[in-house]
N, C-alpha and C positions, 0 to 999 in steps of 0.2 A: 454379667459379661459373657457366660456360657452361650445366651442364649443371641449376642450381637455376633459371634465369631462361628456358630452354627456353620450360615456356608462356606467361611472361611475354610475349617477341617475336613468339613465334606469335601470339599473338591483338593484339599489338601492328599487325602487318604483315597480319592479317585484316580489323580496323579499316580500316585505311590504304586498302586494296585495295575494302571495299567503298564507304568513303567515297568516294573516286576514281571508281568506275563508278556508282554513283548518283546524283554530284552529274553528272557528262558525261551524262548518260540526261535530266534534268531542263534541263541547258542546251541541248541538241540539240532542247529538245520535244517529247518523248514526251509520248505521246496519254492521258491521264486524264480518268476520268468527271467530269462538272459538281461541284464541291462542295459539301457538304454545308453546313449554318449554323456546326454548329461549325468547320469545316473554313477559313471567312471567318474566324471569329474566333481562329483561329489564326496562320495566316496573317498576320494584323493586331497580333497579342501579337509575332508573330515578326519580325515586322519596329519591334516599337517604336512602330507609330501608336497604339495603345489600350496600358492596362498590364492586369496581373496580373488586378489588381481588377476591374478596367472590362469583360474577357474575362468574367470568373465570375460578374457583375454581369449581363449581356448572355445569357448562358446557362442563366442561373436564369429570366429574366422569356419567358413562355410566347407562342405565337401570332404572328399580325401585327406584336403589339407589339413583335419583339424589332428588325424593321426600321423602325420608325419612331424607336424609340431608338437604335439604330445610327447610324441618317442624321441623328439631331438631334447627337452625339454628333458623327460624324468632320465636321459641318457648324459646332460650338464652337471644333476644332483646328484650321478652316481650310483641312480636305482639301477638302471639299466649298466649294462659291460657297454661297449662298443659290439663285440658279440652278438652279446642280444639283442642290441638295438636291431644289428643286421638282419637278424631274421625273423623280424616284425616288421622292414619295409623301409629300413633308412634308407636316406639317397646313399645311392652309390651298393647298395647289396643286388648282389644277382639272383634275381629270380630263381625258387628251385625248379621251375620249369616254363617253357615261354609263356609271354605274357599274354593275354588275350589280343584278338585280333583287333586294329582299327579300320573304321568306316571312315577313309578319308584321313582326315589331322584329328578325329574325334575318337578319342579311344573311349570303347564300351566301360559302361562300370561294370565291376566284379561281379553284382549281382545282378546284370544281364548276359552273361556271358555263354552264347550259344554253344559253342565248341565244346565246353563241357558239360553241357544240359546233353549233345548230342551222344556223349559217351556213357552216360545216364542211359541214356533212351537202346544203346547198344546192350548195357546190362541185363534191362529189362527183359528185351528182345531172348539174352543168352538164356534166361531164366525159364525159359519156355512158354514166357509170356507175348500177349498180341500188341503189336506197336500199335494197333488203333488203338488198345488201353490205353497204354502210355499217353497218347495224343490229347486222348479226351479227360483222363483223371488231372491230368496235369495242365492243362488249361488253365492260360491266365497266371502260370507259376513262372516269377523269373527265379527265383531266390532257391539255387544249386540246394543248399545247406538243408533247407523246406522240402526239397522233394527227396535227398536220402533219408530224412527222419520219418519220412509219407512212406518211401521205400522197405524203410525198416520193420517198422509196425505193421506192414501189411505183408511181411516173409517175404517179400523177393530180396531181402539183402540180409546174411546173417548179421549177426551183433560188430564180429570183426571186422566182417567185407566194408559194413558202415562207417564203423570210425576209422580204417584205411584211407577208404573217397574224401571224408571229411578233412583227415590230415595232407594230403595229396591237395586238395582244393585250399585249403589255407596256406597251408605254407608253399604253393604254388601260383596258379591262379590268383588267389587271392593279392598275395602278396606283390605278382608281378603287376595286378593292374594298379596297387596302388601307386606305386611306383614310378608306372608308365601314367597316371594320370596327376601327379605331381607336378611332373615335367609338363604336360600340355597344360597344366592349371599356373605355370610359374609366373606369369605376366597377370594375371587377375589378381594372384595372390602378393605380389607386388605394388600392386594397387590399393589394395586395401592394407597397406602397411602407409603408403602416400596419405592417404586420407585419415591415419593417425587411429585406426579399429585394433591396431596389434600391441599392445607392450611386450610382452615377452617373443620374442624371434630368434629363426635359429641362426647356425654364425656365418653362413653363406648370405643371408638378408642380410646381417647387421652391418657386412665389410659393403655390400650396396650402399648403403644408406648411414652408414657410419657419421654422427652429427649433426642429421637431421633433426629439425624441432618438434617433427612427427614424432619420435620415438621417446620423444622425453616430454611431454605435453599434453594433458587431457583436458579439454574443456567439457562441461557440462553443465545442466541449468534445467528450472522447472518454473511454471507460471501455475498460478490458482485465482482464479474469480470467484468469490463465495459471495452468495444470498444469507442472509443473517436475519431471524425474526428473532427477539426476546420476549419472552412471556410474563408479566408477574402477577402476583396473584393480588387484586385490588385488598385485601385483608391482612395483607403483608406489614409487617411493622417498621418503624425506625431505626434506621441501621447508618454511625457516621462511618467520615471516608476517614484513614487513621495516614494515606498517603498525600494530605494537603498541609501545606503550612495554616491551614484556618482547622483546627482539630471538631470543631462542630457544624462543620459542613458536613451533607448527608448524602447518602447516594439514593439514585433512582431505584424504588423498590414495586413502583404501584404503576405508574405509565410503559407498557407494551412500544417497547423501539422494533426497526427493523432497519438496516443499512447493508450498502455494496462494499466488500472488501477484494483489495487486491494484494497480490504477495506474489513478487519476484527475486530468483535466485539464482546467482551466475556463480559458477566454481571453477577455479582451474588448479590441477594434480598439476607435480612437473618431478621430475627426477631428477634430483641433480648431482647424482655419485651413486656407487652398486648398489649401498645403503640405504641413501635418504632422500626423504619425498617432503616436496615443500606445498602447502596448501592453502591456497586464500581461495574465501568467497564473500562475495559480495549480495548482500540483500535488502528491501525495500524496509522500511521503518516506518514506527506509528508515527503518525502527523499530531500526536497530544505532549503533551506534558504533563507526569515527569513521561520520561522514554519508560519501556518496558523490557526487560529480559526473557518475558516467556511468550511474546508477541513479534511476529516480522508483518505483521497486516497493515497495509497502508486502508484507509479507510476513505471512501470516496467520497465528494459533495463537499470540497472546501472550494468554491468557485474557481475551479478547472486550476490549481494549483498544481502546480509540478509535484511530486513525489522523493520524500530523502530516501537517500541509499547510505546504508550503513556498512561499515565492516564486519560480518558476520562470523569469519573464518579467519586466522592467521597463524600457523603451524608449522615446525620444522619436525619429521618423523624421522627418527632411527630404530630402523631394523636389519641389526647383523646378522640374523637368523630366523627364519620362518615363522618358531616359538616365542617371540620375544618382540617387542616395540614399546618404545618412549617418545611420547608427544611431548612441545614446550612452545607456549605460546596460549592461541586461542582456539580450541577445538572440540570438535562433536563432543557429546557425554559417550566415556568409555566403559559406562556400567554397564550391566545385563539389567534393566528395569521395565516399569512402565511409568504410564503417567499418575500413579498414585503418589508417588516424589518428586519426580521433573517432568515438567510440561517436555513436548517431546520437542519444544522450540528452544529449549537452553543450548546454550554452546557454555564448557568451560572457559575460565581464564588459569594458568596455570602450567603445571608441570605432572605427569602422570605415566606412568610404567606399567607393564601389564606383560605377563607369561603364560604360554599357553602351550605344556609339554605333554606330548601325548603321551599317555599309560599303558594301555594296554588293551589289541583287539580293536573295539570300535572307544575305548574310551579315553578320555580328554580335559585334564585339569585346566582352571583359567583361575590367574591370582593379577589381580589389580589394586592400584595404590594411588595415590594423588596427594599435593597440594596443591589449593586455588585460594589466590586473594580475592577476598568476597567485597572489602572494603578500604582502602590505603585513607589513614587519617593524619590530618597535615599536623595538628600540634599533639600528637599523641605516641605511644611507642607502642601501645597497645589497638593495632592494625586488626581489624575482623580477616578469621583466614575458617576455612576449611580443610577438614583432615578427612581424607574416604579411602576405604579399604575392602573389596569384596573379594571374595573365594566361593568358585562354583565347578561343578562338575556336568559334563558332557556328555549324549551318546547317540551316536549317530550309525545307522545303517545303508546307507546307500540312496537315502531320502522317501524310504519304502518306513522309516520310523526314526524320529528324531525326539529327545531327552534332555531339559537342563533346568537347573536347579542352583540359586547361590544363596550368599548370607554376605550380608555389607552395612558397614556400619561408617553413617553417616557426624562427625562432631564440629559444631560449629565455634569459633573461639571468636569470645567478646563481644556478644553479640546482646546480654543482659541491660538492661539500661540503667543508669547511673543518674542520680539527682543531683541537679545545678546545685551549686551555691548563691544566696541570697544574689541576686545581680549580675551574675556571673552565667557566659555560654559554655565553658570550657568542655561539659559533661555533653552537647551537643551532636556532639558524635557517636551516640549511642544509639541515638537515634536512627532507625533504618533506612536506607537510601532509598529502597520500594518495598513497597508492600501492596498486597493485596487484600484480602480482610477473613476476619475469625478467629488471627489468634487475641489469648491474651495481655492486656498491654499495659503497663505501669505509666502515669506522668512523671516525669525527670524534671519538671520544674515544680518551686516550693511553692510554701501556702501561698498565695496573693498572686502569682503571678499566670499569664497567659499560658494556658496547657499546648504541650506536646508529649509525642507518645510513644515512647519504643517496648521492645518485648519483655514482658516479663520473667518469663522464662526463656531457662538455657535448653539448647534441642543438641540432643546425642541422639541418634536416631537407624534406631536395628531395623533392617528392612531384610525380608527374606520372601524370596518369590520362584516361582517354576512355570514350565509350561513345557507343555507335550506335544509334538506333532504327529499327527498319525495321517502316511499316507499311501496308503495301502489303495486306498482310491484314484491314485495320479492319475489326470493333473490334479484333482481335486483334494485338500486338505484339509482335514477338520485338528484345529491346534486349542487347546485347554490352557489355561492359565492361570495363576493363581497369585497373590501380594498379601503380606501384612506387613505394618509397620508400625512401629512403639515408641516413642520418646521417652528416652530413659533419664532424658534431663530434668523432667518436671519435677520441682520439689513442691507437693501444695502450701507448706509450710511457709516456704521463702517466698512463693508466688502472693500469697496473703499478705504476709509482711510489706510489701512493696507496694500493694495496693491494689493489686489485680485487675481488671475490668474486661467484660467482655465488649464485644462490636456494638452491643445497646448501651453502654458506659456502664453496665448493673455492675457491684461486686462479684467476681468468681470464687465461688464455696465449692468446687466438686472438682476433681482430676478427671478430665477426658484427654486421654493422649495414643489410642488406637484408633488403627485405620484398616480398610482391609478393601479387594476388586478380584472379584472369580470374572472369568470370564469364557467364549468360544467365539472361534470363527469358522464358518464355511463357506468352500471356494480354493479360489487358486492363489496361492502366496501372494504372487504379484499381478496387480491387472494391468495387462499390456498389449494385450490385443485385441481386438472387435470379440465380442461375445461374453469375453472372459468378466467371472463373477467372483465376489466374494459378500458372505453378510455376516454382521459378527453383531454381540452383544455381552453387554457385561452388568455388574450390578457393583457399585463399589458406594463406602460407610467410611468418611472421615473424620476425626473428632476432632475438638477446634484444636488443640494442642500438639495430637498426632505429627505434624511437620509443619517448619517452617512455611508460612501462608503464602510469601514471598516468590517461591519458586515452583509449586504447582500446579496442574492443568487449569488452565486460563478460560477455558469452554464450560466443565463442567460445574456450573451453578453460578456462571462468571466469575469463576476465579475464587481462592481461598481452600480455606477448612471447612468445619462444621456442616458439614453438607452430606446426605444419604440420597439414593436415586438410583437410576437406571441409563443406559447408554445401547440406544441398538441404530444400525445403519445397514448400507448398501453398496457398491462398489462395483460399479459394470464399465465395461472395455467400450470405446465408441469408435476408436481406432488403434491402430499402433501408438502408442505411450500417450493416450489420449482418452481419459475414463472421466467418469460422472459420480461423485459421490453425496451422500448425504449422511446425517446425524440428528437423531433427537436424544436430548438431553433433558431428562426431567427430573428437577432435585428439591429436597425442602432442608430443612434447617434438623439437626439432629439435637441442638437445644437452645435456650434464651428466646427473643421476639423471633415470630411467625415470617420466615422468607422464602416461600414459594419461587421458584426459577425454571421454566421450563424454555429452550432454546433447540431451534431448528437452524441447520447450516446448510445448504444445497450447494457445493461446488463442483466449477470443471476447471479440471488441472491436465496439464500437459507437461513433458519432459524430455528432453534431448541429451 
């Protein structure tokens, strides 16, 4: 086993190692350039004073504006006095000294501002230096702040003289023109509250616009066209399908498919009290039978057939506090994972709690909880549910190095299958609603009669994974990853007694119930604009028992367990929220009959 978990450790104790010198580099204070805006409002997600929302809210609204609403913002939560807010540029604070000039109704930005470049240029001068210096070194410098630190360094301005200008120009200048450029910005920035870009606003907007449907309503939605080639390897063996009512029906293992899928997704947020946020979405479904849970791909070439739309999303969120949220309904998966457990298409059904109190400095606890009925069964009392519970730890620097790490344990109830009585369906329900293939499976009917097949084994399932950001290169990020997970349910003992079989129907004589996915990506987190790239790869080892077959990733080796391979792709920007990606997927069977899977996806996805 030492020698299947190899990369697992390695990159386990890679993590470790860089987490450890990165986070010591950042407590010793190491010297990093001034922050960027978004860089504040990261920083500020990371620590919990602003959420999710309020960061992406802050990000979207352009200019001056985004510091006036900031400081009205952390001055609502209390960070700020009223005080302080003032002398960072609320509305209504007087300048500590006039504002800069306007050309017309267009008031200069701060960091054009002549009048005090000109007083600059007078210092120089005192210094017994030649204003044609000044002209020429400083060339092409709007940015006041740039030429006393130029100033500095090159002794025309002692250490004091500098940071006097400096404090003089912020909390003057500075301060007045943002001020004065609020007020000329207030009709653009009222606009872009109309057209529904703002959730969070300060309380001059809000008495505007007070009950508009703008401010409690996000829509959003994304399209994907994927190209789909399947590869199998003609020497591939017989493998039944364990999801049809006919149990010796087989799937396609030797004939090379290729087909067009499509997958559409409309969401809408809405607000509807300081607390809670109600969430549907609506997305396209497979056009086969049974339906799937870890697929929204409608699949093209059914003679120009309309497309179902399913309910995807249906959610009521309470959060009384920034740390703290409980979903109840149908919603996103609230783990920290990847796709070594859930296909990243699952949505819960259920009820789920989750806390996330900052600790201390940059760091940050998250504890989540759930229950999800997995199966409601009409003549039985013994209803299939799942029980999930993760705890993970956070660490976040300003997005110059990001850290997280949890352990969750996944338990399934009632989920073992149970053998009919002579004649009798009543045990039917043991049987799984979907499956995919790999695991395990016992027949639940007795000698003589027409087989069906549910799980042999029970899945409790310890899953434990991290991954590192490091981005010290912004915009570019290289993120590390890492997954193992174990079914601690498997008894071989009781597995055997039952009857066991693998996907070739043989007996199963051996416990495989690990899994394990290192991975990296290089690039920009998210691709969204023309240019922007990302390329990543990973290498993941599933064993047929490892997790329920049911519920993970759908792509790699089509779906199931028992699967080893590799995963690398591409990710480039074509436009604003309009990129191109691809995937190859190449897997083989880690044991039983020979099934070679090699699969190429080529999509272009767009999103609003």
């Amino acid at each position: 086993m030492m020698s299947r978990l190899a990369p697992l450790l390695g990159a386990l104790f890679l993590l470790s190692s860089l987490t450890a010198s990165a986070v010591a580099a950042e407590e010793q204070g190491a010297a990093a350039p001034a922050p960027a805006f978004s860089s504040v409002l990261e920083l500020l997600r990371s620590k919990q004073i602003i959420s999710d929302a309020e960061a992406k809210t802050l990000a979207l609204v352009g200019g001056e504006t985004q510091t006036k609403t900031l400081v009205e913002l952390l001055k609502s939560k209390g960070v700020l006095s009223p005080e302080e807010a003032a002398k960072v540029g609320a509305p209504g604070a007087p300048p500590a000294s006039p504002a800069p000039e306007a050309v017309g109704e267009k008031v200069l930005p701060p960091s054009q501002d002549p009048k005090f470049i000109a007083q600059l240029r007078q210092i120089w001068v005192k210094h017994k230096n030649r204003a044609k210096d000044f002209d020429e070194w400083f060339a092409g410098i709007s940015d006041p702040e740039e030429i006393i630190a130029r100033m500095r360094v090159m002794g025309a301005l002692s250490g004091p003289e500098a940071d006097e200008l400096e404090r003089r120009y912020r909390d003057g200048y500075l301060t007045g023109a943002i001020s004065a450029a609020l007020q000329a910005k207030e009709q653009d920035y009222l606009e872009r509250v109309r057209k529904g870009v703002a959730w969070e606003l300060d309380e001059k907007i809000k008495d505007k616009f007070k009950g508009e449907w703008s401010q409690r309503i996000k829509l959003s939605g994304d399209l994907r066209v994927r190209y789909e080639k399947d590869f199998f390897d003609p020497q591939n063996g017989t493998v039944f399908n364990p999801s049809t009512s006919n149990p010796l029906q087989t799937l396609n293992t030797t004939v090379d498919r290729q087909a067009l899928k499509l997958r559409a997704r409309l969401a809408m947020d809405a607000k509807v009290g300081d607390d809670f946020q109600v969430g549907i979405g609506l997305a396209s479904d497979t056009n086969r039978s049974p339906g799937s849970p870890v697929s929204t791909n409608a699949t093209l070439g059914d003679a120009f057939n309309k497309k179902a739309i399913a309910l995807d999303k249906a959610y009521l969120k309470w959060s009384p506090d920034p740390a703290f949220a409980a979903w109840a309904g149908r919603f996103p998966a609230p783990w920290f994972c990847t796709d070594l457990v859930w296909d990243p298409d699952i949505n819960f059904d259920g009820v789920a709690l989750q806390y996330r109190p900052h600790v201390t400095g940059q760091w940050g606890l998250f504890l989540t909880t759930g229950i999800f009925p997995v199966q409601e069964v009409e003549l039985s009392q013994n209803d299939k549910w799942l029980f999930g519970s993760q705890v993970g730890a956070q660490y976040g620097s300003g997005g110059r190095f990001g850290a997280k790490f949890a352990v969750a344990y996944y338990d399934f109830m009632n989920t073992v299958g149970q053998v009919n009585d002579l004649g009798s369906t009543l045990k039917d329900w043991t049987a799984p609603a979907f499956q995919q293939k790999g695991n395990t499976l016992m027949n639940i009917e007795p000698a003589g009669s027409a087989a069906k097949y549910a799980y042999a084994s029970a899945f409790r399932e310890l899953n434990l994974n991290g991954a590192l950001d490091l981005g010290y290169w912004d915009p570019v990020h290289v993120v590390l990853s890492a997954d193992y997970v174990n079914n601690l349910g498997f008894k071989l003992g009781d597995v055997t007694a039952r009857g066991g079989v693998g996907p070739d129907l043989q007996p199963v004589t051996t416990k495989e119930t690990e899994g394990f996915q290192v991975g990296i990506s290089v690039g920009y987190p998210q691709v969204q604009e023309l240019g922007e790239w990302r390329g990543v790869f990973s290498y993941k080892y599933l064993e047929r028992d490892a997790v329920m077959d049911a519920f993970t990733d759908s792509d790699f080796h089509l779906g199931g367990t028992n699967a080893k391979g590799w995963i690398t792709g591409l990710d480039l920007g074509l436009a604003k929220d309009v990129w191109l990606s691809t995937r190859w997927f190449s897997a083989n069977e880690i044991s039983g009959v020979p099934l070679s899977i090699d699969v190429l996806h080529v999509n272009i996805n767009a999103k609003f």
